[in-house]
C-alpha positions as CSV (number, residue, x, y, z in Angstrom):
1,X,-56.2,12.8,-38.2
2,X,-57.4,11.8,-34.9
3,X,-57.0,8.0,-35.8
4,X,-53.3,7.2,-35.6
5,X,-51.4,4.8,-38.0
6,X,-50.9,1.3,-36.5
7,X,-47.2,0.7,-35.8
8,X,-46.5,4.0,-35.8
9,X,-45.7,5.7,-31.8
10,X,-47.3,9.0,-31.2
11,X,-45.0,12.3,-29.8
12,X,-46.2,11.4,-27.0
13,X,-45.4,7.8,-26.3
14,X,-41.6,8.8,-27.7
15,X,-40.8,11.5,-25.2
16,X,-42.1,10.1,-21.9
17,X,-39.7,7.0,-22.4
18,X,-37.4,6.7,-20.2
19,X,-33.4,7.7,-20.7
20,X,-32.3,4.3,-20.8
21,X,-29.5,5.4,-22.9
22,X,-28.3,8.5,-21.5
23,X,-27.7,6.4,-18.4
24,X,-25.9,3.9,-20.0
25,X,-23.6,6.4,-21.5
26,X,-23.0,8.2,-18.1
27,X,-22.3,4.4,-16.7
28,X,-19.9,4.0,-20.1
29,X,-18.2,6.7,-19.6
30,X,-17.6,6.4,-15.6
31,X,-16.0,2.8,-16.2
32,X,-13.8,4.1,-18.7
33,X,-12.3,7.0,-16.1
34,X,-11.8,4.8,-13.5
35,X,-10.4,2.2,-16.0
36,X,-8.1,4.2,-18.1
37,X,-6.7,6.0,-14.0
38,X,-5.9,1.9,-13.3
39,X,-3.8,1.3,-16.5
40,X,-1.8,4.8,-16.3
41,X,-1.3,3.6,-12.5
42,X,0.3,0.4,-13.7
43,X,2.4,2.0,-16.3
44,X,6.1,1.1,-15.9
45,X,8.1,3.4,-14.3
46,X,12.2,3.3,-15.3
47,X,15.1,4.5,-13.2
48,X,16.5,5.9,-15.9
49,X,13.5,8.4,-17.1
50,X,11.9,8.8,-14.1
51,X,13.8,8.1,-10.8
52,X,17.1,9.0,-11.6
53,X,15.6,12.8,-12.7
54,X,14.2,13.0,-9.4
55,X,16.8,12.1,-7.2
56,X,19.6,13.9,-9.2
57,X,17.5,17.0,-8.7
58,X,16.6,16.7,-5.0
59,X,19.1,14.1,-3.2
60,X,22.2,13.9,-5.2
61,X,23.6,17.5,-4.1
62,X,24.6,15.5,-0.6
63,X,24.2,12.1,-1.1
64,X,27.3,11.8,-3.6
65,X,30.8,11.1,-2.9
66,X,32.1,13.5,-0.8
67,X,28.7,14.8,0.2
68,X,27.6,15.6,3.6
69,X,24.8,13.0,3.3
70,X,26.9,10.3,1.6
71,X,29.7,11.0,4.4
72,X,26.6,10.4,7.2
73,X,25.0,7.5,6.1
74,X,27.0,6.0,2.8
75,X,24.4,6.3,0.7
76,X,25.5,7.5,-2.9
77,X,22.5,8.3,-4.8
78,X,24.6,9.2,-8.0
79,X,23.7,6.0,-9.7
80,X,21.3,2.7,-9.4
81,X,24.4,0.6,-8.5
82,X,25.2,3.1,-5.5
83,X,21.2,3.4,-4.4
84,X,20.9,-0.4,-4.6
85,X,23.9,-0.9,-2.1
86,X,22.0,1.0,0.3
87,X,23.5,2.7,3.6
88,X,26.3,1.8,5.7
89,X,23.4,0.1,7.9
90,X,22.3,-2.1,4.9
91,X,19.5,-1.9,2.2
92,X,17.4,0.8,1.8
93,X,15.1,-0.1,-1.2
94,X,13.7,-3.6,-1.5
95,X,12.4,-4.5,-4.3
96,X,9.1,-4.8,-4.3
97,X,8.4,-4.1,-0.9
98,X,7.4,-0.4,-0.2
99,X,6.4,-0.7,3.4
100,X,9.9,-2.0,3.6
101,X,12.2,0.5,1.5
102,X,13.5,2.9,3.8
103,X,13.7,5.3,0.6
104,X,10.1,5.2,0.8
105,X,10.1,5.7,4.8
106,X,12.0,8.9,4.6
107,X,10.9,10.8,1.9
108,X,7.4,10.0,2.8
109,X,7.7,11.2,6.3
110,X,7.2,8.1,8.1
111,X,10.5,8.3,10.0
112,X,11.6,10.6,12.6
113,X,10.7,14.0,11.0
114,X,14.9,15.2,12.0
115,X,15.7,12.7,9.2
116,X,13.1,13.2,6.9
117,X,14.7,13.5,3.2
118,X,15.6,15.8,1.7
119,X,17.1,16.9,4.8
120,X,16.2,20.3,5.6
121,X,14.3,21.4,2.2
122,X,11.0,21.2,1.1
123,X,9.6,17.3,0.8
124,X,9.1,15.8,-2.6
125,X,6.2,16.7,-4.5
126,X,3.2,13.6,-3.8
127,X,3.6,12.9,-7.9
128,X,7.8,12.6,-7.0
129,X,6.9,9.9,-4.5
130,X,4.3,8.4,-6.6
131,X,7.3,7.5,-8.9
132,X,9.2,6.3,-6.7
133,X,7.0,4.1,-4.7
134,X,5.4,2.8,-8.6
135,X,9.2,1.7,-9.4
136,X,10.0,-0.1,-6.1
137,X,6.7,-1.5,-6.4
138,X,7.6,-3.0,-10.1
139,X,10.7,-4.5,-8.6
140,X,12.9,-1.5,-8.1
141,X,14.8,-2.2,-12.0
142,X,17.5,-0.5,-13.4
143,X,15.7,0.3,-16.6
């Protein structure tokens, strides 16, 4: 028994290899995560399921007719037509553009903190805004 086979790999040869393959799967799987977060980034958000929901729940209660923050500013939130109309003092989404959206400036904070939206409540969850900076990203369509 001390002479081995030709051709054939002793114990010892086959477990001092090296893990070739359990890296490869670590790599695999990695790419996959990071691939599968960039296509469920890029998925497309709709006004209709997703934005709408979000601002009838937070923003509507003053920004419809008659509404405290509709009365301030002119902005009806009550439906895409009224959102895309914007303010008495013009737009305030741009397709597209999300530096450039005001929606974006004061829900996110990026304004004056007294006019921060939702005016005197708690700020939109960071998956809210996610939303809503995804849709005026995709052009802001009133699917």
């Amino acid at each position: 028994m001390a002479a081995e086979i030709k051709g054939h790999r002793g114990l010892e040869e086959m477990t001092n290899r090296p893990k070739c393959s359990f890296t490869a799967l670590v790599l695999t799987g990695a790419i996959a995560a990071v691939w599968s977060t960039a296509v469920a980034a890029e998925e497309t958000v709709s006004w209709q399921l997703d934005v709408q929901p979000i601002l009838q729940a937070r923003c509507v209660q003053c920004h419809k007719p008659g509404g405290q923050g509709q009365e301030a500013s002119g902005l009806d939130l009550t439906s895409y037509a009224g959102l895309m109309k914007g303010t008495q003092h013009g737009p305030i989404v741009v397709p597209g553009d999300t530096l450039s959206s005001n929606l974006l400036v004061l829900i996110e904070g990026r304004a004056d903190p007294k006019v921060r939206m939702p005016h005197g409540q708690r700020p939109l969850l960071k998956q809210q805004i996610e939303i809503i900076r995804l849709w005026v990203k995709q052009g802001a369509k009133d699917n």
